[in-house]
Residue frames relative to the residue before (quaternion, step in Angstrom):
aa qw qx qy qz dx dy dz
X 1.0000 0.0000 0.0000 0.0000 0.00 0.00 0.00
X 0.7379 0.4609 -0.2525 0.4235 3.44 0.82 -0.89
X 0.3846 0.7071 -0.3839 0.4524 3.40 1.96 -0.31
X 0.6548 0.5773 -0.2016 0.4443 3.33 0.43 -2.21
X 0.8856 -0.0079 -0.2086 0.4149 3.66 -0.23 -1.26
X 0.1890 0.4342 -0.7916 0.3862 4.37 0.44 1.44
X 0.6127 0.6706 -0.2925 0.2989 3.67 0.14 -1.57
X 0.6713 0.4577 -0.1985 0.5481 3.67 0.98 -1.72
X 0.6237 0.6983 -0.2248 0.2699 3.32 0.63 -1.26
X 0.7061 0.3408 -0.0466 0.6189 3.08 0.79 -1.84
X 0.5814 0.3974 -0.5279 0.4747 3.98 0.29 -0.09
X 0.7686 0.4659 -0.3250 0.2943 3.82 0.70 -0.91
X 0.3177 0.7558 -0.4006 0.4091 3.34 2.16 -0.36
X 0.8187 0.4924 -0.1621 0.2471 3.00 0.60 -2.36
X 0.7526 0.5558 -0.1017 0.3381 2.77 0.99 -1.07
X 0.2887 0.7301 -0.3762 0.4920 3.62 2.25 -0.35
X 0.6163 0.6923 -0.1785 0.3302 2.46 0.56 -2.84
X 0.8716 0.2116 -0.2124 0.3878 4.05 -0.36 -1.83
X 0.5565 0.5837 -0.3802 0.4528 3.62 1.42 -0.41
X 0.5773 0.5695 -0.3274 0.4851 3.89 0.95 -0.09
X 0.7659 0.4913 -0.1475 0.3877 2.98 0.67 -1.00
X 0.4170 0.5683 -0.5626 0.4319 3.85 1.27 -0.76
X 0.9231 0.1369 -0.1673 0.3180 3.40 -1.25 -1.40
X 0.4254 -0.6299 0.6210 0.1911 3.28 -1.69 1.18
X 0.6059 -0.6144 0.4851 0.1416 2.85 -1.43 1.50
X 0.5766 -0.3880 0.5251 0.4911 4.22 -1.34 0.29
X 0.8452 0.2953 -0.2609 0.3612 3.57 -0.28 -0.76
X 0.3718 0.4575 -0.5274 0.6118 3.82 1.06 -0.02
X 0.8158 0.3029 -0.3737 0.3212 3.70 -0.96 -1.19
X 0.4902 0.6805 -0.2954 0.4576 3.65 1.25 -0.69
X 0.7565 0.5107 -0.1375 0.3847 3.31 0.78 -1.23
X 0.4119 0.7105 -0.2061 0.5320 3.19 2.01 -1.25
X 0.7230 0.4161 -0.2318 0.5004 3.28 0.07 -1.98
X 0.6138 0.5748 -0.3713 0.3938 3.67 0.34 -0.58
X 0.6493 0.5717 -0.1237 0.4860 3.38 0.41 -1.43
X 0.7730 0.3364 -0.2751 0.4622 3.46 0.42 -1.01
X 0.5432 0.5838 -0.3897 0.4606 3.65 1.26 -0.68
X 0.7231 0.4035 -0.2030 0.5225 3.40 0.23 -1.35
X 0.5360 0.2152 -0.5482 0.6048 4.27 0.53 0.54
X 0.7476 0.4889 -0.3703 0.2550 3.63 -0.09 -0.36
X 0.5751 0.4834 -0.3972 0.5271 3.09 1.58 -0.67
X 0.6379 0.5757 -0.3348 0.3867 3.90 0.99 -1.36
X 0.6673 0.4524 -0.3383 0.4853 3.68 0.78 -0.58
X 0.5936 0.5691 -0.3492 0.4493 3.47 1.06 -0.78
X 0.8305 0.3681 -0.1936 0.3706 3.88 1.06 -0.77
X 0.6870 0.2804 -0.0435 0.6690 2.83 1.86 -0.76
X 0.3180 -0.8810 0.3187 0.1457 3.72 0.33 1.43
X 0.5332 0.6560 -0.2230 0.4854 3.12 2.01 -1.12
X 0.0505 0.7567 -0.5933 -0.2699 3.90 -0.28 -0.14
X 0.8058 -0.3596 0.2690 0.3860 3.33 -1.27 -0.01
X 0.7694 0.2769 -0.3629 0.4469 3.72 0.67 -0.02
X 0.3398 0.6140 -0.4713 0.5343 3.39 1.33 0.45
X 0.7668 0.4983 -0.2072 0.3476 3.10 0.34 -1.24
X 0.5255 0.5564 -0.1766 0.6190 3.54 1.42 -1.99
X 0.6281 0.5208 -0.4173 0.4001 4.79 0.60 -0.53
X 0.5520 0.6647 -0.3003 0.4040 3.27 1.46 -1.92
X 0.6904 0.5893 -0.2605 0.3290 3.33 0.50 -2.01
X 0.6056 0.6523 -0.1758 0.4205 3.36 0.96 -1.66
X 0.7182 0.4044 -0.2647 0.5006 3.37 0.32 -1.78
X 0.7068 0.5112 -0.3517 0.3397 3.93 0.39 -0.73
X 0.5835 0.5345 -0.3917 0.4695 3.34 1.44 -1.31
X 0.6014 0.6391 -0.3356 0.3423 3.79 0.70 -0.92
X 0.7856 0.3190 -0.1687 0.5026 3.53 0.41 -1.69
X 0.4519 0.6471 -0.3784 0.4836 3.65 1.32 0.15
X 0.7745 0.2386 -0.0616 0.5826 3.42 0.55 -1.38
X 0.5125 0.2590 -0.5821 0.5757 3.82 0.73 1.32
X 0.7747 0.3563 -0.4541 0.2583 3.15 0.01 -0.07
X 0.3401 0.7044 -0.4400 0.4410 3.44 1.74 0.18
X 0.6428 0.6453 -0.1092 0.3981 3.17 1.08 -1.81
X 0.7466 0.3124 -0.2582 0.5276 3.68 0.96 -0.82
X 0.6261 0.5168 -0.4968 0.3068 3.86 1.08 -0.28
């Protein structure tokens, strides 16, 4: 018996748990709208974005370590 309702218990946990979660609160979607502004403003000042930037890094580590390679 005490098997059955740990068992009950925790399905009713889980299920609280996924039934909270569906709708996004005023201040989640709020937050969103944020976020996107501030990448839009950051691209808007800084044209490069971060994997442009994270290639650049890459290409240097590369022509660095051939030319290790040829001394």
């Amino acid at each position: 018996m005490l098997k059955k309702l740990s068992i009950l218990s925790v399905c009713l946990l889980i299920t609280a748990g996924l039934i909270a979660c569906e709708k996004k609160g005023a201040a989640e979607k709020a937050g969103e709208k944020i976020d996107e502004t501030v990448d839009k403003v950051s691209d808007a000042v800084n044209p490069k974005g971060p994997m442009e930037k994270a290639g650049e890094k890459i290409d240097e580590s590369v022509d660095k370590t051939k030319e290790a390679v040829k001394k």
